[in-house]
C-alpha positions as CSV (number, residue, x, y, z in Angstrom):
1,X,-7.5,8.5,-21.3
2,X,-6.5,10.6,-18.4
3,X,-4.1,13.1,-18.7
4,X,-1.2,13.0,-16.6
5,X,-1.4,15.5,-13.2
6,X,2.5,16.9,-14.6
7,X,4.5,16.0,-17.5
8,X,7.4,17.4,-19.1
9,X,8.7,16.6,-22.0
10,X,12.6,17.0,-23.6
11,X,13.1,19.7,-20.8
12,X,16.9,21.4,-21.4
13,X,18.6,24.1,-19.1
14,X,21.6,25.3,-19.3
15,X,23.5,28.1,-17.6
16,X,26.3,29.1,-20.2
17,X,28.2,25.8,-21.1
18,X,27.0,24.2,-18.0
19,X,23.9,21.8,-19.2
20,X,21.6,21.3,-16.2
21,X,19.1,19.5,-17.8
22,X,19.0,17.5,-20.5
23,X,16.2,16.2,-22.5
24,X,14.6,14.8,-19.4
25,X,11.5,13.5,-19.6
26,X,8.7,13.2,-16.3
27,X,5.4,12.0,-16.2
28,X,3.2,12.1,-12.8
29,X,-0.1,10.3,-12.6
30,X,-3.3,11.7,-10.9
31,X,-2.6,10.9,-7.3
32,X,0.8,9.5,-8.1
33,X,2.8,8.6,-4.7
34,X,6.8,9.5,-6.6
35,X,10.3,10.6,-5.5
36,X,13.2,11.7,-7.1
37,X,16.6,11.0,-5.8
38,X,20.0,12.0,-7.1
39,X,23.7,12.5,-6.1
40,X,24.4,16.0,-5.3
41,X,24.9,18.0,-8.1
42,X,22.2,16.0,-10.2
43,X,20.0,18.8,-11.1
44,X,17.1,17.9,-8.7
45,X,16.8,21.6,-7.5
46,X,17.2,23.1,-10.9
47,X,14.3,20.6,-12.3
48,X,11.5,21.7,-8.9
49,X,12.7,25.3,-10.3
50,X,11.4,24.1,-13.7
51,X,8.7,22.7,-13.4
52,X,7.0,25.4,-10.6
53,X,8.5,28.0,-13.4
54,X,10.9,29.7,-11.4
55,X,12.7,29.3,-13.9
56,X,12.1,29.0,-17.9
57,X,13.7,25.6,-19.6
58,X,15.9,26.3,-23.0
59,X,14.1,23.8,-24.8
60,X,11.1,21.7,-24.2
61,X,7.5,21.8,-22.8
62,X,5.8,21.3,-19.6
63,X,2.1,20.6,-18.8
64,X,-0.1,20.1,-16.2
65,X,-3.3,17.9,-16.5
66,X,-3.1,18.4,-20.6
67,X,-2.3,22.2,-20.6
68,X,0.9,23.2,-21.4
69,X,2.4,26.0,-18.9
70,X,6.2,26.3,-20.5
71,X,5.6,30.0,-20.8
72,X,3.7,30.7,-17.1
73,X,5.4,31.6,-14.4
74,X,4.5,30.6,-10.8
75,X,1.3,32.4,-9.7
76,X,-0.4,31.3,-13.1
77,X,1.1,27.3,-12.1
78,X,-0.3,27.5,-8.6
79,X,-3.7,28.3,-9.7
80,X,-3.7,25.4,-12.2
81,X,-2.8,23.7,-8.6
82,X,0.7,23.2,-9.3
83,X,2.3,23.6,-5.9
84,X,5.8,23.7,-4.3
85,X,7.3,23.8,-1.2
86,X,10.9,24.9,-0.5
87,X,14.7,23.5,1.2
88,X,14.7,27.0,3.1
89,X,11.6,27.8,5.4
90,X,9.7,31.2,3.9
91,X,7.6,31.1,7.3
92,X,6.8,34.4,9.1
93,X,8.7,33.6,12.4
94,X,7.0,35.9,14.9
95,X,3.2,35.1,13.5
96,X,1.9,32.2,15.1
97,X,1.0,29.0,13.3
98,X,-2.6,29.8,12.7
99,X,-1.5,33.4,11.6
100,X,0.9,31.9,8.8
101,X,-2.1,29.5,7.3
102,X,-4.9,32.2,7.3
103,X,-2.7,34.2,5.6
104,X,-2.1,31.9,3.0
105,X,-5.8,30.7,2.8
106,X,-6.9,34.7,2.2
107,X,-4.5,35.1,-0.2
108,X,-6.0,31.6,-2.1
109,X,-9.3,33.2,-1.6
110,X,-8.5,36.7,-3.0
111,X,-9.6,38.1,0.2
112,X,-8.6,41.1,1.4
113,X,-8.3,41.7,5.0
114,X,-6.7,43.5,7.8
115,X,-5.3,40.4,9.6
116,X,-7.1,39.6,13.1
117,X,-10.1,42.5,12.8
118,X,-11.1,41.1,9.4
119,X,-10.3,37.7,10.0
120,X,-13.1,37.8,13.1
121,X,-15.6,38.8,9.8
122,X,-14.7,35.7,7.6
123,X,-14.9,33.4,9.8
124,X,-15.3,30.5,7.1
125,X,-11.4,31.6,6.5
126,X,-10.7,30.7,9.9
127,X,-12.4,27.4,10.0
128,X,-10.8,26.0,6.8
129,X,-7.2,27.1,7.9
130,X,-7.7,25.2,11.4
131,X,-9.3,21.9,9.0
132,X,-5.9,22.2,7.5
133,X,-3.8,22.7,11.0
134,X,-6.4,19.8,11.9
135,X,-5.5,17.6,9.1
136,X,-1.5,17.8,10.1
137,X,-1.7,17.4,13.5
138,X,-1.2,21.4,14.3
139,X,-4.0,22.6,16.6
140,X,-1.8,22.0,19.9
141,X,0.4,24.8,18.5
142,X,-2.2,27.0,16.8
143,X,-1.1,30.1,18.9
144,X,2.5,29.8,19.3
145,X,4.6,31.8,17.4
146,X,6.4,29.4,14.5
147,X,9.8,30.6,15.8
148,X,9.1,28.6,19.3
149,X,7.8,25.2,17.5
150,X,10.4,22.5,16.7
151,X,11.9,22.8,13.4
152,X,9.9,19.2,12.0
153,X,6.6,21.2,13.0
154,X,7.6,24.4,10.7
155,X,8.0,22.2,8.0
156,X,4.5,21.2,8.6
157,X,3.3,24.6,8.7
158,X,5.1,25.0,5.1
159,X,3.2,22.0,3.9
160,X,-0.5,23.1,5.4
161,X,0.3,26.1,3.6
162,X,0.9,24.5,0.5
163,X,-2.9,22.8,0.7
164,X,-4.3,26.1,1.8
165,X,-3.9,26.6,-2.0
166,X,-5.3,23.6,-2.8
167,X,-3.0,21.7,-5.2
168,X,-4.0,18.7,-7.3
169,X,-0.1,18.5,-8.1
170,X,2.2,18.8,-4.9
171,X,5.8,19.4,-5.5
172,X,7.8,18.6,-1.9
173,X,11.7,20.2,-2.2
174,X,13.5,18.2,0.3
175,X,10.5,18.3,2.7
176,X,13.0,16.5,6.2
177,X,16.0,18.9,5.2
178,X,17.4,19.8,8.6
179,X,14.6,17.7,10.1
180,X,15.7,15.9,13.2
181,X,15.7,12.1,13.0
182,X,13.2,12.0,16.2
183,X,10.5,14.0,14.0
184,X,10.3,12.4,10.6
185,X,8.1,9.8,11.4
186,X,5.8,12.9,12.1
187,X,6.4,14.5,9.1
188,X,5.8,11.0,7.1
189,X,2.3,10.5,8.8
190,X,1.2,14.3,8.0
191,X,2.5,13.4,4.2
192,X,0.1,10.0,4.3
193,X,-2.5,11.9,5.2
194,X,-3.0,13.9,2.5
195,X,-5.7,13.7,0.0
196,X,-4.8,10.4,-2.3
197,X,-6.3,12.5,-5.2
198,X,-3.2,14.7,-4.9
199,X,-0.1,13.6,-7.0
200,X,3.2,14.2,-5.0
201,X,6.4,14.2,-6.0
202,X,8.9,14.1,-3.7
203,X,12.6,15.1,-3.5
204,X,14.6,13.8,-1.0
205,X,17.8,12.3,0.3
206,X,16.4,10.5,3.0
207,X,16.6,7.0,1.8
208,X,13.8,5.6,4.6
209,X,11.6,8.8,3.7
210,X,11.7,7.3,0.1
211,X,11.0,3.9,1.0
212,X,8.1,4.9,3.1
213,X,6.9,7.7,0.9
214,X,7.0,6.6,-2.6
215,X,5.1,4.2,-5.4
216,X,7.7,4.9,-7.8
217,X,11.1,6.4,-7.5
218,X,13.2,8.5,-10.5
219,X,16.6,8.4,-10.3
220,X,18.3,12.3,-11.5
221,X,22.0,11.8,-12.9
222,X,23.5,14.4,-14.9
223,X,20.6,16.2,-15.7
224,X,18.8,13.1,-17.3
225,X,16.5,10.4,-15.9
226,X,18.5,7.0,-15.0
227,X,15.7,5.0,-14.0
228,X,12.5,5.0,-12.7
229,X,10.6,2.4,-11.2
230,X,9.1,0.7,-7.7
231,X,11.6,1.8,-4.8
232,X,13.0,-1.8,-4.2
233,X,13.7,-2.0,-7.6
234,X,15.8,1.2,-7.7
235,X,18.1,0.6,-4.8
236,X,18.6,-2.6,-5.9
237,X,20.1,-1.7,-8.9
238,X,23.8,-1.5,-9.7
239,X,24.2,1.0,-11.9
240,X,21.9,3.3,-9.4
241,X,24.5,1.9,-6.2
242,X,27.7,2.6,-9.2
243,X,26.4,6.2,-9.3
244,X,26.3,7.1,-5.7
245,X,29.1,4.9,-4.7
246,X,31.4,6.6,-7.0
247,X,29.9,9.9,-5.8
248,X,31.1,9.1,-2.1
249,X,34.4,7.0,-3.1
250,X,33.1,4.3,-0.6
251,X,30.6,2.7,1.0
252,X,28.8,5.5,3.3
253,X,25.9,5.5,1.0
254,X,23.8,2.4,1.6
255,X,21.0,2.4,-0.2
256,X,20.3,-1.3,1.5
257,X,20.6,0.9,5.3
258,X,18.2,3.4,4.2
259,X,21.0,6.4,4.7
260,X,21.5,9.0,2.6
């Protein structure tokens, strides 16, 4: 039997009295396709923190692929290929795209290297940062300086960095956060395209990103799982419409309308 790709199991946090999360169980497949919504305030955040060990839970365990990592912190995670991106861009503005990737792929390789001068001497660094610029749709931009692309492109540059360290579990923070409307549908095709053997799990607000995006949906209340289960599924349900229509106090949120 196959271990799952990330699991976590009972997981409690609490800051003081506040309890953030609460005996929540998660299980992600091997190539798993999932997204996990919630009203603000849900814990969403606080769980990605979790499970990329940012932060330590108060109780329970976490595990990727069948080895528990409740005690590692984030560099040991990443290179069991536990990967996160972030809400708030970490690029370096004034490097250019290709710049930020090599970078991060030297880093991945344990390379050390005086930037350009080196990087002309590994040139097999090069090549596999401009496969991944290649991959999401980046090699127009690959000498402009990230603080001139559109603000849809820099979150692609976050996510190429992400498989410069080559995950087998990809953990996307709110990936269209701030994202204009016009670009998503970029942003969507450059998730597709990633390696199916990649389990992603998604968190998002963006109802029609969900739809699009995910196998399987988890819906975060409270800390605690609601529901999980095929997308159409979840937004049809009442007690998942109860929770966020009682969040807004009217009808705003439409899961049916795709808004969010």
């Amino acid at each position: 039997m196959t271990a799952p790709a990330l699991e976590a199991r009972g997981l409690c946090k609490r800051f003081g009295a506040l309890v953030v999360t609460e005996g929540l169980d998660l299980n992600l497949a091997p190539g798993a396709r999932h997204a996990l919504i919630g009203p603000n305030g849900a814990g969403k955040t606080t769980l990605v923190n979790l499970l990329s060990g940012v932060l330590r839970p108060d109780a329970g365990t976490i595990w990727v692929f069948g080895q528990e990592v409740t005690s590692e912190g984030p560099a040991c995670r990443t290179k069991r290929g536990l990967v996160r991106t972030f809400q708030v861009s970490s690029l370096f503005p004034h490097l250019t795209v290709l710049e930020n990737i090599f970078l991060a792929v030297s880093e991945h390789a344990e390379t050390s290297f005086d930037l350009w001068r080196s990087a002309g001497r590994q040139r097999h660094l090069l090549e596999r940062s401009e496969t991944i610029l290649a991959r999401l749709r980046l090699l127009n931009d690959i000498e402009r300086p990230v603080s001139e692309i559109a603000y849809g492109q820099q979150r692609l540059v976050e996510i190429a960095i992400a498989l410069a360290l080559e995950p087998k579990v990809l953990l996307l923070d709110e990936p269209a956060a701030g994202v204009p409307g016009s670009e998503t549908d970029l942003l969507l095709e450059a998730v597709a395209s990633l390696p199916s053997d990649i389990a992603i799990l998604m968190i998002e607000h963006d109802m029609q990103m969900v739809r699009r995006f995910a196998q399987s949906v988890s819906v975060l209340v409270h800390g605690r799982i609601l529901m999980t289960g095929p997308p159409t599924d979840v937004m049809a349900s009442p007690e998942v419409r109860s929770v966020y229509l009682g969040e807004t106090g009217h009808t705003r949120f439409a899961l049916d309308r795709g808004h969010a």
